[in-house]
C-alpha positions as CSV (number, residue, x, y, z in Angstrom):
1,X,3.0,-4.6,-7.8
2,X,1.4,-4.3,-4.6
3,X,1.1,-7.3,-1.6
4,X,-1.5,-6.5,1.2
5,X,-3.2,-9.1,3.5
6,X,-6.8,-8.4,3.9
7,X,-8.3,-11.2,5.9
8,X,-12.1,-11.2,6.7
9,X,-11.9,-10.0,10.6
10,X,-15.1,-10.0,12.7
11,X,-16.1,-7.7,15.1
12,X,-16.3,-4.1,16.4
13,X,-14.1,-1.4,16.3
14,X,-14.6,-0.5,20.0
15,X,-15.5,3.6,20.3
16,X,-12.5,4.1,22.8
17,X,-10.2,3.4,20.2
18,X,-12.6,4.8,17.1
19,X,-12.8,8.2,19.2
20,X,-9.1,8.7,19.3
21,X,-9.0,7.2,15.2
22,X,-11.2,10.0,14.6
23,X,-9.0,12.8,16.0
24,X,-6.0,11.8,15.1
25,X,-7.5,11.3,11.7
26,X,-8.7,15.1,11.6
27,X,-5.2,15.9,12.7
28,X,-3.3,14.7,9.8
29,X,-5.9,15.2,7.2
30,X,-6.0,18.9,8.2
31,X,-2.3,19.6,8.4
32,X,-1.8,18.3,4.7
33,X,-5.1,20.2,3.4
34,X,-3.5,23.3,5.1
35,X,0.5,22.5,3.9
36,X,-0.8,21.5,0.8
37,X,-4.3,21.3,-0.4
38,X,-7.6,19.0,-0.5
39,X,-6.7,17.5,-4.1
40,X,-3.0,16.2,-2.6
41,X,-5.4,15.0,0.6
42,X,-7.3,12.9,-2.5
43,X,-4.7,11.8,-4.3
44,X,-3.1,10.6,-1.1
45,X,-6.4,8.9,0.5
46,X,-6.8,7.3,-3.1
47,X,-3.7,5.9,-3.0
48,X,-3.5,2.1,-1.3
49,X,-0.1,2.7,0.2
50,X,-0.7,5.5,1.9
51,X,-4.6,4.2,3.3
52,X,-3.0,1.6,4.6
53,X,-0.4,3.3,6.3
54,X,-2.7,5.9,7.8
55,X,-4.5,2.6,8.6
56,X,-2.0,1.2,11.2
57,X,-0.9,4.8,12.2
58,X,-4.2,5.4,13.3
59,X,-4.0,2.2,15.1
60,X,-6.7,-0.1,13.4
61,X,-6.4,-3.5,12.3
62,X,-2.7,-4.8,11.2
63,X,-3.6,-5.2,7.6
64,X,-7.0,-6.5,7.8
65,X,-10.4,-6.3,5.8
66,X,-11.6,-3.5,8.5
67,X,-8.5,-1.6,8.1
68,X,-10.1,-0.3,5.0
69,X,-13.8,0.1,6.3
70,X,-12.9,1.8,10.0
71,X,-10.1,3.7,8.4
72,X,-12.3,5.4,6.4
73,X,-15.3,6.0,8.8
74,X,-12.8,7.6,11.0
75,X,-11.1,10.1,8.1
76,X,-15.3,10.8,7.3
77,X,-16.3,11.6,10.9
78,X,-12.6,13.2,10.6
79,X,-14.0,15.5,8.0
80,X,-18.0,16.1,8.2
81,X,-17.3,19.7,9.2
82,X,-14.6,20.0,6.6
83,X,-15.3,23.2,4.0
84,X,-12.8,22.0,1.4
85,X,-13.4,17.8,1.0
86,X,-15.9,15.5,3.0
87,X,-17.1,11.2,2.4
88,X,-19.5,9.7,1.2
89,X,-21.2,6.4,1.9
90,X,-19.8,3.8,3.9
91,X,-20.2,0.1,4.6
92,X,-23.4,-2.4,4.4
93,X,-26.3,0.3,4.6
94,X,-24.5,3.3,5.1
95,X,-22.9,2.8,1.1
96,X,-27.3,2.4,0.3
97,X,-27.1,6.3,1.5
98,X,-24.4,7.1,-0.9
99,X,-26.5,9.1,-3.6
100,X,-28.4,11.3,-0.8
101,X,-24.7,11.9,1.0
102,X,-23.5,12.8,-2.7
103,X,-26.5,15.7,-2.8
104,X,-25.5,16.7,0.3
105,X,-22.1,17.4,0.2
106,X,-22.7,19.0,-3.5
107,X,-25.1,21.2,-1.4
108,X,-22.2,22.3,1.3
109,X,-20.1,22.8,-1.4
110,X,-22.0,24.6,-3.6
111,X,-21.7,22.7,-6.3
112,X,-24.2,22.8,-9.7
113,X,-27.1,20.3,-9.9
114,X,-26.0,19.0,-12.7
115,X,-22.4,18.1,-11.0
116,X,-24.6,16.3,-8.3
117,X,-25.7,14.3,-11.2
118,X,-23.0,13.5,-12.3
119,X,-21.0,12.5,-9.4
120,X,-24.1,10.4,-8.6
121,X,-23.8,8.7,-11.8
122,X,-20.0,8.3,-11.4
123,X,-20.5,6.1,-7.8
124,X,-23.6,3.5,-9.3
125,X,-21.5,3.2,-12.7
126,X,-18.2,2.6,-10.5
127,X,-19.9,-0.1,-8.2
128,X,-21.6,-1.6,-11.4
129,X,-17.8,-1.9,-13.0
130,X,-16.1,-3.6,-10.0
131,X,-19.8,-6.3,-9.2
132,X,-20.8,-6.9,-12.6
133,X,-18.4,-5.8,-15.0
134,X,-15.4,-7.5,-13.5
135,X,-16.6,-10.8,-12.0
136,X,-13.3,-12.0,-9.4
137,X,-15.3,-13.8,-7.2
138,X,-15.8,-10.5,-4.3
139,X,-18.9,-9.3,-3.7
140,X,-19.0,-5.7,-2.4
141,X,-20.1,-4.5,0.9
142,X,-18.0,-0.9,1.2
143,X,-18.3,1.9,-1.0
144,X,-16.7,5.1,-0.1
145,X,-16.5,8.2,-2.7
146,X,-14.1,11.5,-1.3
147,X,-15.2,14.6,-3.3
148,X,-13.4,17.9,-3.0
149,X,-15.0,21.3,-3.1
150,X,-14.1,21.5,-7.0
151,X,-16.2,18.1,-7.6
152,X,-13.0,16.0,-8.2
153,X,-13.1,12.4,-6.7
154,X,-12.3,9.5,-5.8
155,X,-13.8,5.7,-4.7
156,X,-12.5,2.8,-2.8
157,X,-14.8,0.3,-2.6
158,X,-14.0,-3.6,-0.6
159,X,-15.7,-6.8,-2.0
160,X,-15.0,-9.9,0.2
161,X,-14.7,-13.7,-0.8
162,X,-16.6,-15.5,1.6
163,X,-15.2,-18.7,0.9
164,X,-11.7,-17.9,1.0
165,X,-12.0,-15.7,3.9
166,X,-10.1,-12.8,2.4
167,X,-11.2,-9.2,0.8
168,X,-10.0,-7.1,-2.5
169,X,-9.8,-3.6,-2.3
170,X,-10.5,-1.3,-5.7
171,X,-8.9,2.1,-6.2
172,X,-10.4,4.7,-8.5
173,X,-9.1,8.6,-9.1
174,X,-10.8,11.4,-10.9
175,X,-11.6,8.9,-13.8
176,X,-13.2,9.8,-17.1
177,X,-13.1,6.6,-18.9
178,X,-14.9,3.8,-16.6
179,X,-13.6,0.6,-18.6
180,X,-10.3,-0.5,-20.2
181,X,-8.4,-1.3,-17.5
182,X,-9.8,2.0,-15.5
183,X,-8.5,0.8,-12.3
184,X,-5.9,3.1,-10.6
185,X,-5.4,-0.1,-8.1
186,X,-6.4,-3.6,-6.7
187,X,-5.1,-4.3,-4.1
188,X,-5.8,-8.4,-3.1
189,X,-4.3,-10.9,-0.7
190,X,-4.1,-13.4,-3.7
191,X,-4.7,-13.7,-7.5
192,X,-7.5,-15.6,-9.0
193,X,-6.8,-18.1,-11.6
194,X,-9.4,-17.1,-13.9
195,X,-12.2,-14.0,-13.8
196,X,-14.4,-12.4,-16.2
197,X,-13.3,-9.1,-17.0
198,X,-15.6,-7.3,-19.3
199,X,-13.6,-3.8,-18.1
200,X,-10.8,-5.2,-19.7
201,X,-9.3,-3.3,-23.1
202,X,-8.4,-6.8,-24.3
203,X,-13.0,-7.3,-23.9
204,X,-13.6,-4.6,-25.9
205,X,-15.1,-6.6,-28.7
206,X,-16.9,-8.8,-26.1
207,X,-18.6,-5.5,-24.9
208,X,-19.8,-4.9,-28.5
209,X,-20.9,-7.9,-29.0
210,X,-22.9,-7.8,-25.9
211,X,-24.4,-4.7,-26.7
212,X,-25.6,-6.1,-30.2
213,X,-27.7,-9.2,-28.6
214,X,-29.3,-6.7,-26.5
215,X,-30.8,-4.4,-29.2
216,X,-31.8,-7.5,-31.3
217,X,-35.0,-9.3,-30.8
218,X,-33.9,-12.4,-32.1
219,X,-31.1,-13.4,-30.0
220,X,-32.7,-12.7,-27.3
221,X,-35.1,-15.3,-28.3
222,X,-32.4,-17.3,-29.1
223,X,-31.4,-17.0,-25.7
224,X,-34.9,-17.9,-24.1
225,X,-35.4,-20.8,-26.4
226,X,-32.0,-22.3,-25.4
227,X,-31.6,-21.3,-22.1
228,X,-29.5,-24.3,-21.0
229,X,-26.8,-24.4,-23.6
230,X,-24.1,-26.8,-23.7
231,X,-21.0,-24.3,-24.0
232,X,-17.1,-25.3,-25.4
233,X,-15.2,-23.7,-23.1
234,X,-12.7,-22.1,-25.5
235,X,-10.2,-21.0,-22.8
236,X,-10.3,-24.8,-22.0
237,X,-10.6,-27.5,-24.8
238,X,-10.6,-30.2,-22.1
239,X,-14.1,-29.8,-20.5
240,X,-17.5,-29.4,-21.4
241,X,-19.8,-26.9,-19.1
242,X,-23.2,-26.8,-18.8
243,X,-24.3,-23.0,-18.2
244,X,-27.9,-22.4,-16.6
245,X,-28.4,-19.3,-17.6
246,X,-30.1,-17.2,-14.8
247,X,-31.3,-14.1,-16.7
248,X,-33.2,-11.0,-15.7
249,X,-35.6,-11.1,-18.5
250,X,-37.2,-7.7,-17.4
251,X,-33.5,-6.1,-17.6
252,X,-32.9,-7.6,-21.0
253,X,-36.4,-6.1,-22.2
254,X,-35.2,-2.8,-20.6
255,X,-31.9,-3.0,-22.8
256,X,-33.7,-3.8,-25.9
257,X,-36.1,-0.9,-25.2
258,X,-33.6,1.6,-24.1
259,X,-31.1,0.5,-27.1
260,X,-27.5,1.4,-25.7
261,X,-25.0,2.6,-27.1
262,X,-22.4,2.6,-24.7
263,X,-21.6,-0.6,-22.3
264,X,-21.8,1.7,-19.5
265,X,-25.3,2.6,-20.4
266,X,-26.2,-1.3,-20.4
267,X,-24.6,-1.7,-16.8
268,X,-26.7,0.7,-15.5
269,X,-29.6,-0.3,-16.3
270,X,-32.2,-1.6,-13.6
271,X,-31.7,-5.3,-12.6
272,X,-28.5,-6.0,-14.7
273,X,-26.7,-8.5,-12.7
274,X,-23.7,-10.7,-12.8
275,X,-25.9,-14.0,-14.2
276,X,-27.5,-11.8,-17.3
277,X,-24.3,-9.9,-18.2
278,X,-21.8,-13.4,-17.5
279,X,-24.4,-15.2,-20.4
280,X,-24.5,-12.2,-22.6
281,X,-20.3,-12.4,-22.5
282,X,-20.2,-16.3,-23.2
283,X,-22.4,-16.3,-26.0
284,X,-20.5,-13.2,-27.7
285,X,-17.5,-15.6,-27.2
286,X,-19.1,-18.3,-28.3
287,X,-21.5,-16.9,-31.4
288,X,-18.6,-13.9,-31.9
289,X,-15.5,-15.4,-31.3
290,X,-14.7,-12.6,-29.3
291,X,-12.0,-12.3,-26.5
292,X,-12.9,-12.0,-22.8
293,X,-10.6,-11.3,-21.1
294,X,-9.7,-14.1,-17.6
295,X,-6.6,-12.5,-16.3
296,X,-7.3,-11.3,-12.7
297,X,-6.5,-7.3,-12.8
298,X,-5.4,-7.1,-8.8
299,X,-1.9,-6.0,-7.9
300,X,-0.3,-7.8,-5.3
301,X,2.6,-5.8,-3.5
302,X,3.2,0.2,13.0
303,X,2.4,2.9,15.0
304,X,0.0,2.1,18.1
305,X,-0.6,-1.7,17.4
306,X,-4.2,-3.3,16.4
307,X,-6.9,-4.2,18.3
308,X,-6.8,-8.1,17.9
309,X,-3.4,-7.5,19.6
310,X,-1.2,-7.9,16.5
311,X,1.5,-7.0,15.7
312,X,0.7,-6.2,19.8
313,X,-2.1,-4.7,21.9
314,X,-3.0,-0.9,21.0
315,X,-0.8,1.6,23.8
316,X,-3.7,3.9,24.6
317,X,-1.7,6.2,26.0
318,X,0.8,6.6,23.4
319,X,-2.1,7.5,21.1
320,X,-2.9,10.2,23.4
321,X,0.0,11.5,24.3
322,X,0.5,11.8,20.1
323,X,-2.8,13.4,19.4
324,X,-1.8,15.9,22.2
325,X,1.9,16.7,20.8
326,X,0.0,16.9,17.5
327,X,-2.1,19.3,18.5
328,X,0.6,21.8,20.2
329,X,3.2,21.4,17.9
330,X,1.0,21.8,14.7
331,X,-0.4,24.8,15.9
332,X,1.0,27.8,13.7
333,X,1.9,30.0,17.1
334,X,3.5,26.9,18.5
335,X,5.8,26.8,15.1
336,X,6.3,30.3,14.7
337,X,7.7,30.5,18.1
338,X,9.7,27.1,18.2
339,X,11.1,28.6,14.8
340,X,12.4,32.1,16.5
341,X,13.9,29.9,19.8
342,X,16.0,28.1,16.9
């Protein structure tokens, strides 16, 4: 079980301090590509222990939302020349040019068209999952997908509650199945009372269920024709709600069109959004009897300080006096000979 505070922090990384993130970033990341590989560099950067550590070593935020987001903009700049493993997307617009980055990099590493696909596919289905599919309350704004030279991956993505002031991180590694509990990690400052998690194993039958109203005609009338329903809450036989159903019609004619077979297939598919697929899951609880699943997935669980001066104000000369002893004492000659001397 993992405990990180993520509080929503405004401002600017300022570029003196970005600059010196940046090499220091390509420092470290190079020295474990070289001593071990680019897949341990993955499994490492995919790992929320070790991001945030690199985090404050780098000197960014102490355990804040923008650890995460200018953390990982620094190990990207880090690694844009990089042969072996390079980033894609970003925060706000820069995760929007995600899929073009994706081609890209597939491109540099001479990887198939087809793999490009894929890879693509991989990123919208994963951000689909952690908006739509699991519906905590944190809407994403960062998207970041690290892909090696052998097309294996990884995402961390950041969604932030505004109202609480606070953000949730989500971990994914070289995945292949996208729902029943797919998450390597969530890391979240605390744990909501009650979500909806349709990428739960326990919602299984809930996804069925949703898929069926979608491919027939007649609950989907059903739907239209009652579209404020009066709902038993049957995780909570003290209340009544009232639902107003916001639904993307167009979507739900798409689905019925298309005819999925897989839930995956339905969350991809143009305008699905949290309103359309949070009715479809109530009325296959309601209509079905089927179990959704409320229990909040996240995991609860310093070098050169952090530039809202805590735990104390970033030593600008300590980080460059590292990034030079780095640099001199990493270099093979400089070992080789400092290895003789002994």
């Amino acid at each position: 079980m993992y405990v990180v505070d993520l509080p929503l922090h405004d401002g600017k990384c300022p570029s003196w301090l970005f600059n010196r993130m940046v090499k220091l970033a390509r420092i470290i990341c190079n020295r474990i590509i070289e001593e071990y590989s680019e897949n341990v560099l993955l499994e490492r950067l995919s790992n929320p222990i070790f991001l945030q550590a690199l985090g404050c070593l780098l000197g960014f935020d102490w355990h804040s939302s923008g650890l995460t987001t200018v953390t990982l903009a620094a190990v990207k700049e880090a690694l844009k020349d990089n042969d072996k493993i390079a980033i894609a997307g970003g925060k706000g617009r820069y995760a929007l040019k995600t899929p073009e980055e994706i081609e890209k990099i597939c491109e540099r590493f001479s990887l198939s068209n087809s793999k490009s696909e894929e890879l693509k596919r991989i990123s919208r289905l994963v951000a689909r999952v952690d908006s739509i599919a699991l519906q905590d309350g944190y809407d994403l704004y960062h998207h970041c997908m690290i892909i090696t030279r052998s097309g294996d991956w990884a995402i961390i993505q950041q969604g932030m509650n505004i109202d609480e002031g606070v953000a949730r991180r989500y971990h994914w590694y070289n995945k292949r199945e996208f729902l029943n509990n797919p998450h390597n990690f969530i890391l979240s400052y605390r744990i909501e009372k009650e979500v909806l998690n349709l990428a739960s194993k326990k919602s299984e039958g809930a996804r069925k269920a949703c898929l069926d109203i979608v491919k027939d005609r007649d609950y989907l009338k059903y739907i239209s024709d009652n579209s404020n329903l009066n709902l038993y809450n049957l995780f909570d036989k003290r209340r009544r709600i009232v639902f107003k159903f916001k639904i993307n019609w167009k979507a739900l004619e798409r689905a019925y069109n298309l005819q999925p077979d897989r839930f995956e297939d339905l969350l991809l598919i143009k305008g699905m959004d949290k309103n359309t697929i949070r009715a479809l899951a109530l009325i296959a609880e309601i209509i079905y009897n089927e179990e959704i699943d409320r229990e909040d997935p996240a995991k609860f669980s310093f070098a050169f300080g952090g530039k809202d001066g805590v735990p104390y104000k970033i030593d600008k000369k300590r980080i460059d006096y590292t990034i030079k002893l780095l640099t001199e004492y990493l270099d093979k000659d400089t070992l080789k000979k400092l290895y003789i001397k002994g």
